[in-house]
C-alpha positions, 0 to 999 in steps of 0.5 A: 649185228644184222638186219631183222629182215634176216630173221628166220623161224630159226633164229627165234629159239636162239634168240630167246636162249639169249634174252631169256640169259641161258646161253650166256648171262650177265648177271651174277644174282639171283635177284639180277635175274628174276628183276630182269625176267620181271616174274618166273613161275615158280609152282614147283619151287626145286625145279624154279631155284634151278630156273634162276640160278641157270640164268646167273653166273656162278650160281648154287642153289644155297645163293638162290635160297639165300636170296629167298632168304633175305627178301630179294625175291619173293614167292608169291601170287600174281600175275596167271593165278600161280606161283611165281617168283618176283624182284622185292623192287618189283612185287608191290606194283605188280601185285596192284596191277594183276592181283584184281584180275586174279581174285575176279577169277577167284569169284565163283569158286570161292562162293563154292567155298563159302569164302565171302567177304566177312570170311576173308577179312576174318581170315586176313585179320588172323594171318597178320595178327600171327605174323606180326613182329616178323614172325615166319610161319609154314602153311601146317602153322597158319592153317592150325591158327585159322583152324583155332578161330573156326576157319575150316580146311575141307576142300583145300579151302585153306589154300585158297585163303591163303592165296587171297592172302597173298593177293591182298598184299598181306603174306609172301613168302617167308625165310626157308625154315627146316626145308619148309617155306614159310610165310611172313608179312608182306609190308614187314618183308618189303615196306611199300615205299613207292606206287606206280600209276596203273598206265606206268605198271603195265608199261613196265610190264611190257617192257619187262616181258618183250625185253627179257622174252623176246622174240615175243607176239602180243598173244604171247604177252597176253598169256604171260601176264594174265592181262585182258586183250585191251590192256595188253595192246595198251601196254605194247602200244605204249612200249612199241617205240623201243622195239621192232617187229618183223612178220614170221609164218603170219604172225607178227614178233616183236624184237629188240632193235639190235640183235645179234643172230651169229651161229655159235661155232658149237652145239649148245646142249641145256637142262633147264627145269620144270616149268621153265620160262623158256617154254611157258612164257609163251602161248605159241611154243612151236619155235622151240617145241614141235606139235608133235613133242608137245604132249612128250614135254606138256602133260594134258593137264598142264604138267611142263616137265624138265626139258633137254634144248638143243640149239633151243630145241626141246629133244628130251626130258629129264627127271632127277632123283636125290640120293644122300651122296648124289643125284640120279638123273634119268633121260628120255630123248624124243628120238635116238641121239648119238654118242656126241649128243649123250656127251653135250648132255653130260657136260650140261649136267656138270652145271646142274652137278655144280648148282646142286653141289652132289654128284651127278650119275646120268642114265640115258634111255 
């Protein structure tokens, strides 16, 4: 173990590959993951069932649908206003510290929308009453019962009906049916048997993030959780005890107390997906992701595309396309690489090959 004195700007992307279970995991389940990493976003939900099973031992991505499946992990709102995934131990609480802070957001575009009061408790009223029973319905079957009860879908309004839904604590995410997802009724798919105080959830949640994410700043965890500044500082002030700081280029990281900072005896090469948490869990991403790359592997308008890490460098990207009998997977580095890295990318790909059970054929710029 060494000295957080000895840490380095370096060290942090390593770091991170290691809390965050990417080098190399503890876990065996999808749910293990997702309850350690205490939420993980998950818009571009393909791309999110690799960002588990990338980070458990063993994984497929039938096992992390399997988990969807029976309830272990849900799909839902909270948080920043999008997607995630969320341990079912986990979303109760989580909802009820975040979701008031999400719909206070919500407030101006929803009077756009014409989304008042009366309209969502309608709306909430119809939701449940299709879902009761267990019932597990897509989006295109709910949005038609809210549309047969004078619920209108112009300007994507359902979308936003839908999420308010979720924030509610009405719907999660349901049972893949058909290769769609769908919805169900939350307090059917996980009864709440247990609520935290407001000072106990967001001393979990910090303890959650700082530990599964770290090395980490407060701005970080700011970002991450979507928490105001005031609540934030709460939240590491009550946690802080269990950690250490350390001072990097002016800003101050917070670490676990014992850390170990060995250099692996190889190149470590990953693929890790869109919108991975290695990335966008951070609101400083130049540890692993130089200013200059940044526009290459983060469109403007907030796109975060699959990443090639190196070391814990992003150095690339990746897109895949699935064919019947295999998956083309297509590179593009940020500068050339020689046939040693084309070689690491490759045997990195055997995971993703393993996970996604087709072959893989890679095409390298």
């Amino acid at each position: 173990m060494n000295s957080l004195h000895a840490v380095k700007p370096l060290d942090i992307p390593l770091l991170r590959l290691i809390n965050q279970q990417i080098l190399e995991s503890k876990f065996t389940m999808a749910k293990e993951v997702v309850g350690w990493m205490g939420a993980m976003q998950a818009q571009d939900f393909n791309m999110a069932k690799w960002a588990v099973g990338s980070r458990f031992m063993n994984s497929t991505n039938k096992l992390v649908e399997s988990a969807i499946d029976d309830g272990q992990i849900i799909r839902t709102h909270l948080l920043r206003p999008t997607w995630h995934f969320v341990s079912a131990d986990d979303i109760h609480w989580m909802l009820d510290l975040t979701a008031p802070r999400i719909k206070a957001s919500m407030r101006s575009r929803d009077k756009e929308l014409g989304l008042t009061d009366e309209v969502i408790r309608k709306s909430n009223s119809i939701l449940e009453n299709a879902l009761e029973g267990g019932m597990h319905l897509s989006r295109e079957e709910l949005v038609a019962k809210l549309e047969e009860s004078h619920i209108v879908n112009d300007n994507n309004r359902a979308s936003h009906v839908l999420m308010r839904a979720e924030l509610d604590g009405i719907i999660c995410s349901g049972k893949i049916k058909n290769n769609k997802q769908t919805y169900t009724l939350l307090s059917e798919r996980v009864p709440k048997t247990t609520t935290l105080n407001r000072d106990e959830a967001l001393y979990l949640l910090a303890l959650k993030y700082f530990t599964s994410h770290c090395p980490a700043t407060l701005q970080d965890f700011v970002w991450w959780s979507g928490l105001s500044v005031v609540d934030a500082k709460k939240a590491l002030e009550m946690v802080k005890s269990k950690f250490v700081s350390e001072t990097i280029n002016d800003q101050i990281y917070w670490f676990t107390s014992t850390i170990n900072i060995s250099k692996p005896n190889k190149d470590l090469v990953h693929l890790l997906p869109a919108f991975d948490e290695y990335l966008i869990s951070y609101k400083d991403r130049t540890a692993s992701l130089p200013l200059e790359n940044h526009i290459k592997a983060v469109s403007n308008n907030g796109i975060f595309k699959p990443i090639i890490v190196i070391n814990g460098k992003v150095v690339g990207i990746w897109k895949r396309t699935i064919k019947k009998d295999k998956i083309i997977l297509e590179t593009a580095s940020f500068q050339s690489h020689n046939i040693s890295i084309q070689r690491m990318i490759a045997e990195a790909s055997t995971y993703y090959e393993k996970f996604m059970n087709k072959k893989i054929e890679i095409i390298s710029d």
